[in-house]
Each structure stands twice: as structure tokens, then as C-alpha cells.
C-alpha positions in Angstrom: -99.4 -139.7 -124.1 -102.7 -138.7 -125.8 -102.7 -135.2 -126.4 -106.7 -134.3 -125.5 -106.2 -136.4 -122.8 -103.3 -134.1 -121.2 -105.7 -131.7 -122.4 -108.5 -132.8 -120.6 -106.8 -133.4 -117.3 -105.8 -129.7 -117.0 -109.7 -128.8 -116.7 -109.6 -125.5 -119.0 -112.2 -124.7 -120.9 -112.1 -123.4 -124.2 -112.9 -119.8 -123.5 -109.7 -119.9 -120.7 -107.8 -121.4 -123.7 -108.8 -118.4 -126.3 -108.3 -115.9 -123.0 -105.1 -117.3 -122.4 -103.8 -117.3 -125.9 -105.3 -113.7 -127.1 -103.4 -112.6 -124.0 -100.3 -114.2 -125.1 -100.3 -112.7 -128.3 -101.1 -109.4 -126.9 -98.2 -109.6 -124.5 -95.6 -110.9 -127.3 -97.1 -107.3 -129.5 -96.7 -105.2 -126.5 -92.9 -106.0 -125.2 -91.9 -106.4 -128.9 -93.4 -102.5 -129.6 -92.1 -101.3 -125.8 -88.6 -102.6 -127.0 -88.4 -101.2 -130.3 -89.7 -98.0 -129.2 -87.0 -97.5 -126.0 -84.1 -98.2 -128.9 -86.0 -96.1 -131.5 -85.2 -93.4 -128.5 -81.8 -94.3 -128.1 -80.7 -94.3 -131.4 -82.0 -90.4 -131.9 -80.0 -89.5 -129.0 -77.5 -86.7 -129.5 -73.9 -87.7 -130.4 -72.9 -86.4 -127.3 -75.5 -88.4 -125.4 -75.1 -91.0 -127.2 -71.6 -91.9 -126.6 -72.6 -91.4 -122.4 -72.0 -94.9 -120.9 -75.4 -95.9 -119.9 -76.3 -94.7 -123.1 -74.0 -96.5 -125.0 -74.6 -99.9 -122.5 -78.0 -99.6 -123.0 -77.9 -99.9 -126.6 -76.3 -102.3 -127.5 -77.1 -104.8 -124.6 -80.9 -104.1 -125.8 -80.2 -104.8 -129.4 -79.7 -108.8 -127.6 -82.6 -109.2 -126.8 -83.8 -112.7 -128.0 -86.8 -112.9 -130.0 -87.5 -116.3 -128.1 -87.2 -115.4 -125.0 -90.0 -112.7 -125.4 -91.9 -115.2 -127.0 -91.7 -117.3 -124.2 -92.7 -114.7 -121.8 -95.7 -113.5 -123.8 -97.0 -117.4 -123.8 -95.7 -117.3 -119.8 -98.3 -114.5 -119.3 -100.6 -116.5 -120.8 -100.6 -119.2 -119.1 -100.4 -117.2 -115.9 -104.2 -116.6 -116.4 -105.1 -120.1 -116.3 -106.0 -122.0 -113.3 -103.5 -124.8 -113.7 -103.3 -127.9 -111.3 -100.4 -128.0 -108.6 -97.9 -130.2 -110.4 -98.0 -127.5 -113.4 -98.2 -124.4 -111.9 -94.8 -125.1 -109.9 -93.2 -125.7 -113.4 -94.8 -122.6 -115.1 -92.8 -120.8 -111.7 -89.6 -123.1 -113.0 -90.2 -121.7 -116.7 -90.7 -117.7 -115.9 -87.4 -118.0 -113.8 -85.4 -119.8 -116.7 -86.5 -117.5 -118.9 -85.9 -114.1 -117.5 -82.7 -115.4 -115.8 -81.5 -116.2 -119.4 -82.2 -112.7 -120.9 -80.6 -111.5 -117.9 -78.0 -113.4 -118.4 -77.6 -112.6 -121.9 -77.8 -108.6 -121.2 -75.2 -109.0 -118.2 -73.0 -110.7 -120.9 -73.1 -108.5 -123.4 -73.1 -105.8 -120.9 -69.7 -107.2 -119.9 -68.2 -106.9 -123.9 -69.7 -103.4 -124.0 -68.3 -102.2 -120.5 -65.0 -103.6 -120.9 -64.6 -102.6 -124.4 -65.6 -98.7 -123.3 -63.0 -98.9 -120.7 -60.0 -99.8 -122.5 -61.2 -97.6 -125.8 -61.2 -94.9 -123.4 -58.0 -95.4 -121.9 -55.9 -97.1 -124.0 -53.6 -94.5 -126.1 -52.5 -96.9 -128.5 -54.9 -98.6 -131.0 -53.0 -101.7 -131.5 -51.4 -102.5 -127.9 -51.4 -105.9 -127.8 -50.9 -106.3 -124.0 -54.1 -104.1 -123.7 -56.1 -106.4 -126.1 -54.9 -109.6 -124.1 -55.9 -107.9 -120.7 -59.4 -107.0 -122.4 -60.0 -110.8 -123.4 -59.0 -112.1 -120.5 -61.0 -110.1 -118.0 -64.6 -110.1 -120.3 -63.9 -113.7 -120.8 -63.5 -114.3 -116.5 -66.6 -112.3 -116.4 -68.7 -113.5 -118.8 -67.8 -117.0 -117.6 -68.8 -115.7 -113.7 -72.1 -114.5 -115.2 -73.3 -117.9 -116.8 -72.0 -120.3 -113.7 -73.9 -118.4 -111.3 -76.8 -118.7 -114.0 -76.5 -122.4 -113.8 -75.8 -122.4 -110.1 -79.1 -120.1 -109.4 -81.3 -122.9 -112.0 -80.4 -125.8 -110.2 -81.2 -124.1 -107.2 -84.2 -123.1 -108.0 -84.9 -126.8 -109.7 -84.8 -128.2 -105.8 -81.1 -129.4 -106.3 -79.0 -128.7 -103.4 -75.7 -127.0 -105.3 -74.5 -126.4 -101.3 -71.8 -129.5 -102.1 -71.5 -128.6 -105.8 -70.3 -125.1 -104.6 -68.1 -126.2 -101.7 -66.0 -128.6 -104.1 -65.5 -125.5 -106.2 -63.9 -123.6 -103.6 -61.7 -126.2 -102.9 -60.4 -127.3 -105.4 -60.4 -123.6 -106.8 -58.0 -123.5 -103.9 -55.8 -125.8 -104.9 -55.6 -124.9 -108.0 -54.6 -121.3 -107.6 -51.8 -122.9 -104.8 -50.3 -125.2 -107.6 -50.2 -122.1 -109.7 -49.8 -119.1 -107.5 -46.3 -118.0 -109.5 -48.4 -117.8 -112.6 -51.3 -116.9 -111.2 -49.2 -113.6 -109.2 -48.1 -113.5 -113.2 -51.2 -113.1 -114.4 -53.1 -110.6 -112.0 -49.8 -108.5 -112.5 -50.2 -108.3 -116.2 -54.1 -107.2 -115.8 -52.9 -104.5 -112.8 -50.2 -103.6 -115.6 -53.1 -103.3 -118.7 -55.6 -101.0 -115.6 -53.0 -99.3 -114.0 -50.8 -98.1 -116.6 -47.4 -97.6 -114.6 -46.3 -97.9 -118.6 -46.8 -98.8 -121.9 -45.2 -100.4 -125.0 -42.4 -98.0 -125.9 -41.9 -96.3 -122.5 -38.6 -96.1 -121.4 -37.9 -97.6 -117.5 -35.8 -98.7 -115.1 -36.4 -100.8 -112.3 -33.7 -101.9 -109.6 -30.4 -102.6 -112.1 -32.4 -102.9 -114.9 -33.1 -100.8 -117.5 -34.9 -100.4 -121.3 -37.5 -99.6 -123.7 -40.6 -101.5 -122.9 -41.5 -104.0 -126.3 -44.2 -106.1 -125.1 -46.4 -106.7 -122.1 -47.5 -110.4 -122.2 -49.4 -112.5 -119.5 -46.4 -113.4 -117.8 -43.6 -111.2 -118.5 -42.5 -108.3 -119.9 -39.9 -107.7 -122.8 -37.6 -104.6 -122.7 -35.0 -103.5 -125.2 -31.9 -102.6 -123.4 -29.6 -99.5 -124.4 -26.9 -102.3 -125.0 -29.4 -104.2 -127.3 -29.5 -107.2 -125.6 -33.6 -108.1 -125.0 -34.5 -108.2 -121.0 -37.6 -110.6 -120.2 -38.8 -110.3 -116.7 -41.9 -111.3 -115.0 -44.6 -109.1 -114.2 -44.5 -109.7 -110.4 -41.4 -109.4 -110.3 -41.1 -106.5 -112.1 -44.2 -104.4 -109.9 -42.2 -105.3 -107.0 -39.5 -102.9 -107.3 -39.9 -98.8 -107.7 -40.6 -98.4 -111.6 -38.9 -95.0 -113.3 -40.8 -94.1 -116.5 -38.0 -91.9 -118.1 -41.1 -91.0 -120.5 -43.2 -89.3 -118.6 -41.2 -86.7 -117.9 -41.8 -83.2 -118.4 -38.7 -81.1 -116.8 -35.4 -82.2 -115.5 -33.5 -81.0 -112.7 -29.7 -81.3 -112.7 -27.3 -80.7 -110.1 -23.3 -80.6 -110.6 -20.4 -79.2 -108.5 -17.4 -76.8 -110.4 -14.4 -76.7 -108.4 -11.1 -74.0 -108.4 -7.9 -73.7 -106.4 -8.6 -72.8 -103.0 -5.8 -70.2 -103.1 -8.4 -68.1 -105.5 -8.9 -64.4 -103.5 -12.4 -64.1 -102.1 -13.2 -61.1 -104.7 -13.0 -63.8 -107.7 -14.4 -66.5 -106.3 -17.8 -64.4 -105.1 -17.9 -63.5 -109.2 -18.3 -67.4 -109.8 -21.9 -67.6 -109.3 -23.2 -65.0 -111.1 -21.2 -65.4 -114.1 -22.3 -68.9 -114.0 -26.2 -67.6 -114.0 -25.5 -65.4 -116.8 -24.2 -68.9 -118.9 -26.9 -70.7 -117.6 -29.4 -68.4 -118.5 -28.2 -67.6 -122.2 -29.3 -71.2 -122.8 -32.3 -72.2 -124.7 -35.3 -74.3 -122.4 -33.3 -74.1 -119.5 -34.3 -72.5 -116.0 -31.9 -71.3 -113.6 -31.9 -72.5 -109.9 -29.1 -71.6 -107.7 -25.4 -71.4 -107.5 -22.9 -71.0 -104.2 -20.3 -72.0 -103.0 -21.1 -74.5 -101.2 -17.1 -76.1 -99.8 -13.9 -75.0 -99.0 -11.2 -77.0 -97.8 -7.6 -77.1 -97.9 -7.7 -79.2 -101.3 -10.3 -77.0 -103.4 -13.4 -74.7 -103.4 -16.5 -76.0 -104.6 -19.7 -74.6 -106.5 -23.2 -76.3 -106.1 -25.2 -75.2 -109.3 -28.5 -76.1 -110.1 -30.5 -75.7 -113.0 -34.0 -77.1 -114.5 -34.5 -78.5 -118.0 -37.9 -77.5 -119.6 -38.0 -80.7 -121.6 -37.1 -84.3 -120.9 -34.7 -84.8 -123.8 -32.0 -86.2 -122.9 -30.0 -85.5 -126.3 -30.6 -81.6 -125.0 -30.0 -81.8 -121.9 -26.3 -83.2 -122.9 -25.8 -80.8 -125.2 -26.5 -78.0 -122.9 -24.8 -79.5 -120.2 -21.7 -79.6 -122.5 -22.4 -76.3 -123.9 -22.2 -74.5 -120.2 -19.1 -76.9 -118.9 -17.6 -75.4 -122.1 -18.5 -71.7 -120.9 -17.7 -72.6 -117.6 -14.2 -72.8 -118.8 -13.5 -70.0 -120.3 -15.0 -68.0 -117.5 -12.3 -69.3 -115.3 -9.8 -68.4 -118.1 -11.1 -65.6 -118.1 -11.1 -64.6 -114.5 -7.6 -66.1 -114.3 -9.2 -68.9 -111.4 -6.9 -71.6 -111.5 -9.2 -75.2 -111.6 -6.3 -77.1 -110.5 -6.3 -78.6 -107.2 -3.1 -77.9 -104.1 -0.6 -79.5 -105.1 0.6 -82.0 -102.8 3.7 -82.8 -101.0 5.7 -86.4 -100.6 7.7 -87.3 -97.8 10.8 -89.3 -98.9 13.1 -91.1 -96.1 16.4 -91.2 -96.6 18.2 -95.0 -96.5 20.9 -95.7 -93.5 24.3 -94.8 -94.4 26.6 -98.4 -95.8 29.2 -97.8 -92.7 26.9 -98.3 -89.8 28.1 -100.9 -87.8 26.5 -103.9 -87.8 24.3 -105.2 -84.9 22.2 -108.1 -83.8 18.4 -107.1 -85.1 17.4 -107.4 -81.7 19.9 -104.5 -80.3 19.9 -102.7 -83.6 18.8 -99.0 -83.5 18.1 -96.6 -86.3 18.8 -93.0 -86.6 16.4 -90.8 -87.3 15.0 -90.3 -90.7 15.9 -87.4 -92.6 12.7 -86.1 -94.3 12.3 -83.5 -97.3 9.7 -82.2 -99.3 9.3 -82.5 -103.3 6.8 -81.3 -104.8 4.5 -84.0 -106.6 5.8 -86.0 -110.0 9.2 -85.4 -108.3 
């Protein structure tokens, strides 16, 4: 095609044309000097104002803005001045929404990085988790993907095509696609609850049902957990999310409950001294607080204490050690109050056999004398 021809068939005179292209450089000059000076501003924020997240989001999805794209809106703006025939001035409306839909596009996906990146920085306690750096690629890479398909989806659109059909096959076979692979797929969204949530992390301790470990490795599928045994576990993540979780790390106190028991022949005045020499042991030890202690049973076999104390920390290396330290005490405060910890003992019943001269009968007619019963006392 002969270029003054096209030219000439768009009717625009030259002074238009100089109009039209001073105003194009113009435009290019004033977003270029409007941009630089909004991330001159941001950059001599405060530290603390910097690091806010619209602050931060703002920076550095800015700091992607194409040179290109503002060049092809400053010639947009041009042309906008121009009288321009019908066929052309649908296409300039064709060009202005490619180009500020892909500028868009390019700040919502950088916007996406930034965001995602913020989120697990903030809340994320351990630099080099690698479940948490799986869960951040993952979910800026679904987004980022979403952002550029509904680009493309809103161009043809707004090209004339009908994307109506386009979109419907998507569902569908979206559909079955996710019912092919709904186990890895429940896998999957588990893995990104587990990376959000944070019911634990890599070197938590848990338990879940009968299963029980140190947590090594959060993957996309399952989870890894080092067993007291030393055996390795590997569960899936749906599975594992749908029992009760028990993060033995997280704990800050511990409360304990055990029973002592003494002879039930022990005189009422010794067995009220019980509980309170059992608070004094309890209390001589170190990051432990007292609860309670009664006597809480008494039956014909033994009496029973109910004590209760509280551990101030969660380890469990302490915790036996006190518990052993006050059993030990325990011990010698029923030496020392002469309480016998033994239980009744018990009694047997032994019957004696039938003497060799009874006479001898038909079984059906055959009677037996009564048994002769004595007591012995037990081990007899």
C-alpha cells in the first residue's frame, strides 16, 4: 500500500498532523515526569512508612511500568485529537484498551509477587522453610496466571469475538479435570491451608489420631514426620487435617494429674496429713504450681489421693524429673508417717476334696457333701 496514499485517505491536514504529534510528545514528557515524581515521593518516605503495604506495593509495582506502553499512550492521545474516519477510530478504541489493559495487567502481576512475598515474609518464622517457599510459588503463580487469562479473555472480547463458548469449555473441562484429580487436588489445597494457616511447622512436634513425630517436611502432597522410634511417617495432607492435630510445641504450661494410694486401714488423723505434706513437696519444686490435693476414694481395697499440679514450662525432660523427684518424696512422707502403701490383703477360699471311702454311686444319683471352706491369707 502507498504510504501518502493511506495518508491521503485519512483527510488530515498538516497542521492536525503537527497538533497531533506536539501533543503526543507532550503527553509522553508529562506521564514520564508524573511517574518519576510519585516514586521520587515514595522512595523519601520514612522507614517506617516505607515498609507500610500500600507503600511498599506501590513501589515496586510502579518501578514496572513499561516505557512502551507510555509511549503508546502519549501517541494514543495524539491521535485522539484527530478526526479519524469510522473504520480507524474503532481501532484507535481497540488500541487504548490493549494498552492500558496490558499495564494493568503488568502492575496486577507484579502486584501479586509483591503481595504474596509481604505475606509470607511477614509470617513465616523460618527463613528457609521450604514448604512455605513451595506454597508462595504455587499461589503467585495461580494468580499471576488468573490475571493474564482474563487479560486475554477481556481482548478478545473487546476484539468482537464471542469467548461465551471459549469460556464454557473451560469450565467444563476444568471440571473434569479437578474430578480425575480431586485426591491430589484435596492434596494440594491442604498443603496451601497448611503454608496460610500454620497448624505447624517444620520441627514441631505432633500427634494426630495414633500417630505421632517431629514434623521434617511439608510437601505438596504429604507430610514427613520423624517418629520417636526413628522410623520416618509420610502421610497426606488431607488426610492428616482431618483428624484433631496436637502441637506438643506450642506449649507453654502443663498440667498433670496422678492418684497416690495407702492402706485403707490408715486412722483418719494420718491420712488428713496427706494433702498438705504433699503441697509442701510439691511446692519446694522449681517451675512448678500447686493445684489441689484430696482424697478423693475410699474403698475397702485402698484410699486414694487426687493431686494436681501445673508445670510452668513445656519440657518434658523437667517435667519427668520433677514428677520423679515428688514420687520419690512422696515416699518417704509415708515412711515417715508410718502410712502403709500396701493394699488389703486378700483372702482365698480353698475346697476341700471328697474323702477316698465314699461310696460309689451312679453320677446321676451321686450327692456331694458340703465343702469345707478356710481362709489363707494370700501366697498361701
Amino acid at each position: 500500500m502507498d504510504i501518502r496514499a493511506f495518508i491521503a485517505s485519512l483527510d488530515i491536514s498538516l497542521t492536525n498532523a503537527l497538533f497531533a504529534a506536539g501533543l503526543a510528545v507532550a503527553s509522553f514528557l508529562a506521564i514520564h515526569a508524573a511517574l518519576a515524581l510519585f516514586r521520587r515521593r515514595l522512595d523519601q518516605l520514612s522507614d517506617e512508612s516505607a515498609h507500610r503495604p500500600v507503600a511498599e506495593v506501590l513501589r515496586k509495582t510502579l518501578a514496572r511500568t513499561s516505557n512502551l506502553v507510555v509511549l503508546a499512550t502519549a501517541v494514543l492521545i495524539g491521535l485522539s485529537a484527530l478526526d479519524l474516519p469510522p473504520p480507524w477510530n474503532a481501532r484507535v478504541g481497540h488500541l487504548w484498551f490493549l494498552t492500558l489493559g496490558l499495564q494493568l495487567a503488568i502492575y496486577l502481576h507484579n502486584a501479586v509477587k509483591v503481595t504474596a512475598s509481604r505475606y509470607f515474609r511477614t509470617h513465616s518464622h523460618h527463613g528457609n522453610d521450604g514448604q512455605v517457599t513451595i506454597a508462595h510459588t504455587l499461589i503467585i503463580w495461580v494468580l499471576q496466571t488468573a490475571v493474564w487469562v482474563i487479560f486475554a479473555l477481556a481482548l478478545l472480547s473487546n476484539m468482537g469475538i464471542d469467548v461465551s463458548t471459549f469460556v464454557a469449555s473451560l469450565g467444563i473441562g476444568g471440571i473434569a479435570i479437578a474430578l480425575a484429580v480431586q485426591n491430589v487436588l484435596g492434596d494440594l489445597f491442604a498443603s496451601l491451608s497448611i503454608a496460610l494457616d500454620k497448624p505447624f511447622e517444620v520441627g514441631d512436634s505432633i500427634s494426630t489420631g495414633s500417630i505421632s513425630g517431629t514434623v521434617e517436611k511439608v510437601g505438596l502432597k504429604t507430610t514427613r514426620l520423624r517418629a520417636a522410634s526413628g522410623e520416618q511417617i509420610v502421610i497426606s495432607n488431607a488426610a492428616l487435617l482431618k483428624d484433631t492435630v496436637s502441637n506438643f510445641k506450642r506449649m507453654q504450661t502443663r498440667r498433670i494429674v496422678f492418684t497416690l494410694r495407702a492402706h485403707p486401714d490408715t486412722p483418719a488423723a494420718l491420712a488428713a496429713k496427706v494433702p498438705e505434706a504433699v503441697k509442701a513437696i510439691i511446692e519446694a519444686q522449681d517451675k512448678v504450681s500447686f493445684g489441689r490435693a484430696h482424697l478423693s476414694k475410699y474403698d475397702q481395697n485402698f484410699i486414694e489421693y487426687e493431686v494436681v499440679y501445673t508445670m510452668q514450662t513445656a519440657d518434658y525432660d523437667l517435667f519427668m524429673s520433677t514428677q520423679q523427684a515428688i514420687l520419690l518424696a512422696a515416699m518417704g512422707m509415708f515412711a515417715e508417717l508410718k502410712i502403709s502403701t500396701a493394699p488389703r490383703a486378700q483372702q482365698l477360699l480353698l475346697q476341700e476334696p471328697l474323702p477316698d471311702a465314699a461310696p460309689e454311686l451312679p453320677a446321676e444319683g451321686r450327692v456331694r457333701p458340703p465343702a469345707t471352706l478356710r481362709s489363707l491369707p494370700q501366697g498361701a
